[in-house]
C-alpha positions as CSV (number, residue, x, y, z in Angstrom):
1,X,0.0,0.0,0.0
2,X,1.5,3.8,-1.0
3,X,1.7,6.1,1.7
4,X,1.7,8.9,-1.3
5,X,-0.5,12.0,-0.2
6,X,-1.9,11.8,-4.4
7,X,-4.5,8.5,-5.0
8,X,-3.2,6.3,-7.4
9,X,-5.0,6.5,-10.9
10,X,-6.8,3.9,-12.8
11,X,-5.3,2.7,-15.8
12,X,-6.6,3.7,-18.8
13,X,-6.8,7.6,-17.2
14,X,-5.8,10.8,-19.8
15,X,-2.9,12.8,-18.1
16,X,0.1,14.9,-18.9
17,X,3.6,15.3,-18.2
18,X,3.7,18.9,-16.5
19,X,7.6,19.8,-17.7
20,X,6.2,18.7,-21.2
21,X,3.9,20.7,-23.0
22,X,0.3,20.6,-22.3
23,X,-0.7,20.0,-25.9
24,X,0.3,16.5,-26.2
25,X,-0.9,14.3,-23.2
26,X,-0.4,10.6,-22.3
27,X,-2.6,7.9,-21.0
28,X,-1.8,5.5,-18.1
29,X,-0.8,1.9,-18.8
30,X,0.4,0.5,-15.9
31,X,1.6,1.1,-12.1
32,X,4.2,0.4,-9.9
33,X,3.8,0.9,-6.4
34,X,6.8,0.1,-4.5
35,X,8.1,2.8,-4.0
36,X,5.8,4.3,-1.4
37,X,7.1,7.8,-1.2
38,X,6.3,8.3,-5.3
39,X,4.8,5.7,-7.5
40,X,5.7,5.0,-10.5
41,X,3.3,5.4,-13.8
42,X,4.1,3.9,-17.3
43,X,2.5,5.9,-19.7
44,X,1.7,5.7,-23.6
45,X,2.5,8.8,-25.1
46,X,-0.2,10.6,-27.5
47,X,3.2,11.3,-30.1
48,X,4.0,7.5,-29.6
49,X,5.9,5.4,-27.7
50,X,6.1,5.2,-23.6
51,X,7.9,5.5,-20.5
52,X,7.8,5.1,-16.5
53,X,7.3,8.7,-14.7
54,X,7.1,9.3,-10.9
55,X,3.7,10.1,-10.2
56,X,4.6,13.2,-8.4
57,X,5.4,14.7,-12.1
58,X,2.0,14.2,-13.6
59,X,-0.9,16.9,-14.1
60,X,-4.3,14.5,-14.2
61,X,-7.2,16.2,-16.1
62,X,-9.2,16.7,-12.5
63,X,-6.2,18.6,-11.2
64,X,-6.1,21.4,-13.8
65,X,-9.3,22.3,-16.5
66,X,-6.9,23.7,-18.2
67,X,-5.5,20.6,-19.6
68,X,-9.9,19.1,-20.3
């Protein structure tokens, strides 16, 4: 179980990579939780391709309607 202060997200949620720009977003693929302090997300890119960010780094469309 995370102790992380952010809920974990389903898979299959829309988010973005906030030192990314906003235009191009990123869906969640898979989790990895052991890393209590910051979880880690894979994500599949909108441009193509994929990789594993710390949750910590990601803007979720709930967090900001700028990114809806």
């Amino acid at each position: 179980m995370t102790t992380s202060p952010t809920p974990l997200p389903a898979l299959g949620v829309r988010c973005w990579r906030d030192d990314i720009s906003p235009s191009t977003g990123a869906t969640v693929l898979s989790l990895d939780a052991s890393s209590p302090e910051d979880p880690m997300v894979a994500l599949g890119y909108d441009e193509g391709g994929g990789g594993w960010w710390p949750l910590s780094a990601l803007v979720f469309a709930a967090d900001c309607a700028l990114f809806g």
